[in-house]
Residue, then its C-alpha position, 0 to 999 in steps of 0.5 A: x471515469x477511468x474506472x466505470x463500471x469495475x468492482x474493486x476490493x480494498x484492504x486496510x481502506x479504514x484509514x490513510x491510503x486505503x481510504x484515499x484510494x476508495x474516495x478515488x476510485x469512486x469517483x473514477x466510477x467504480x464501486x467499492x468494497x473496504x475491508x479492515x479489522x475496526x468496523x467503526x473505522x470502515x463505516x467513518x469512511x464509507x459514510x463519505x463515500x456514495x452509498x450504492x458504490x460501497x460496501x463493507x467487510x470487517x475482517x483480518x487479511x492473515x485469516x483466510x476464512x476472513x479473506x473470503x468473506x471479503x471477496x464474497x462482499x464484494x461479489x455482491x456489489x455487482x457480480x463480478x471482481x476487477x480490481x484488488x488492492x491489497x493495502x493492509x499492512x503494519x510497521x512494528x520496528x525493532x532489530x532482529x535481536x531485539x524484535x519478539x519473535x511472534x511480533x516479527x511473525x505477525x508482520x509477515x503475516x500481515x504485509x506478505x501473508x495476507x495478501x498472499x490470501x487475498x489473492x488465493x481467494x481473488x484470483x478464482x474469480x477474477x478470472x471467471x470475470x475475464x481478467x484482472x488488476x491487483x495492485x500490492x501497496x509496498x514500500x521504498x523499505x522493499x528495495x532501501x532497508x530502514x534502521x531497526x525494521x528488519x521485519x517490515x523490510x522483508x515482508x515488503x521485499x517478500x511482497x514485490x516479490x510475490x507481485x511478480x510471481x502472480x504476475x508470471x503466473x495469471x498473466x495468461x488469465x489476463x490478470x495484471x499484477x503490480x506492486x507499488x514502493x511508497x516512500x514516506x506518507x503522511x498517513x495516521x500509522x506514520x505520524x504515530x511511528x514518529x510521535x517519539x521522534x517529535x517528543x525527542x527532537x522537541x519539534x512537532x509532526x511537521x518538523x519530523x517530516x521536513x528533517x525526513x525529506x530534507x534529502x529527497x528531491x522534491x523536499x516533502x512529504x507524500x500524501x496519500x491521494x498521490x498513491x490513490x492516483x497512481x492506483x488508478x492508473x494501475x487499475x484502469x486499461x491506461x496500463x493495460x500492457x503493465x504487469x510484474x512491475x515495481x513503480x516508485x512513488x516516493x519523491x525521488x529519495x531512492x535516486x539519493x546516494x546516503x553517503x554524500x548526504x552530508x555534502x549537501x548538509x553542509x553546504x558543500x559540493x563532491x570534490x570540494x568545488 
């Protein structure tokens, strides 16, 4: 129960990572409020959750009347606010001449603009409770860039570095901030993003996914309770000494060198051996 008796409010918790980390951070004691823009989504989750540790708020991060709607439903769970997880985010790809510019302007403001939000309505209130943990969910596309995604690269990148400013800035308030860097997880966005390449590849989800970790040295795919476990461990005092860092949590792939990928591909070794 690393989490007893703290309030936490998440966002994009409808689905994928966001609802992993509320079913965990449940069962770490603490209650919960979810936010999202689809409501249905919000209510298929919280009914697998206990009823008196959950609440919901159906709402846009990029709004910001709507990011203190959120933080007020959460204030009413017990008063006070410990944790905020801000995990809402999209990943439209396209390169910069091919991208629409208001499609490229909607990513940023959904993956840095909003929690930028969040925190502007959070932090006030976190520090009249004492303090705080905030935990940015990212992306290993923040520190490796990805074909064709310049918008989703930079807003990432925009976002670890955001985690850092907040975390130089409130830490005297005893608000910790850090940023985690997934690499690829098995969540409903991703399996979506990579229908095509399953049509392409004429292979299913799974094929895509063992061909995309192929390289990475635990060879598979991350799910997303890992990600919730490393946000408790964020979130709770184990890494009360923590802020400002950037954690990476995707399998090793970041350690890859992309050019002697091949090497390996066709059973060879550096120099020939």
């Amino acid at each position: 129960m690393k989490l007893d008796g703290k309030t936490a409010l998440i966002t994009g918790a409808g689905a994928g990572i966001g609802a992993a980390i509320a079913k965990l951070f449940t069962e770490e004691g603490a209650k919960v409020c979810i936010t999202g823009r689809r409501q249905s989504f919000l209510d298929g989750v919280a009914g697998s959750l206990p009823e008196s540790a959950c609440t919901t708020c159906a709402g846009d991060v990029t709004n910001f009347d709507d990011a203190v709607a959120m933080v007020d439903a959460a204030l009413k769970l017990t008063g006070r606010l410990d944790i905020l997880v801000n995990n809402a985010g999209i990943d439209p790809a396209g390169t910069v001449t091919d991208i629409d510019p208001e499609l490229f302007r909607r990513v940023v403001e959904t993956n840095l603009v909003g929690p930028f939000l969040m925190m502007k309505a959070a932090i006030p209130h976190m520090i009249e409770s004492g303090g705080g943990a905030i935990i940015n969910v990212s992306s290993l596309a923040a520190i490796r860039c990805l074909p064709g995604m310049p918008a989703y690269c930079s807003s990432k990148a925009g976002l670890n570095h955001l985690t850092r400013q907040v975390a130089l800035d409130y830490g005297a308030n005893k608000i910790r901030c850090n940023v985690i860097c997934p690499g690829a997880v098995r969540t409903e966005m991703l399996e979506h993003s990579m229908g095509p390449a399953a049509e392409a590849l004429n292979t299913d989800l799974d094929g895509v996914f063992a061909r995309m970790t192929a390289n990475s040295p635990l060879r598979r795919i991350c799910l997303p309770d890992e990600i919730a476990k490393v946000c408790v461990c964020l979130a709770s005092d184990d890494t009360s000494f923590m802020t400002g860092s950037e954690i990476v949590v995707d399998g090793g792939t970041h350690i890859v060198d992309a050019n002697a990928t091949w090497l390996s591909n066709a059973g060879l070794k550096w120099g020939g051996a």
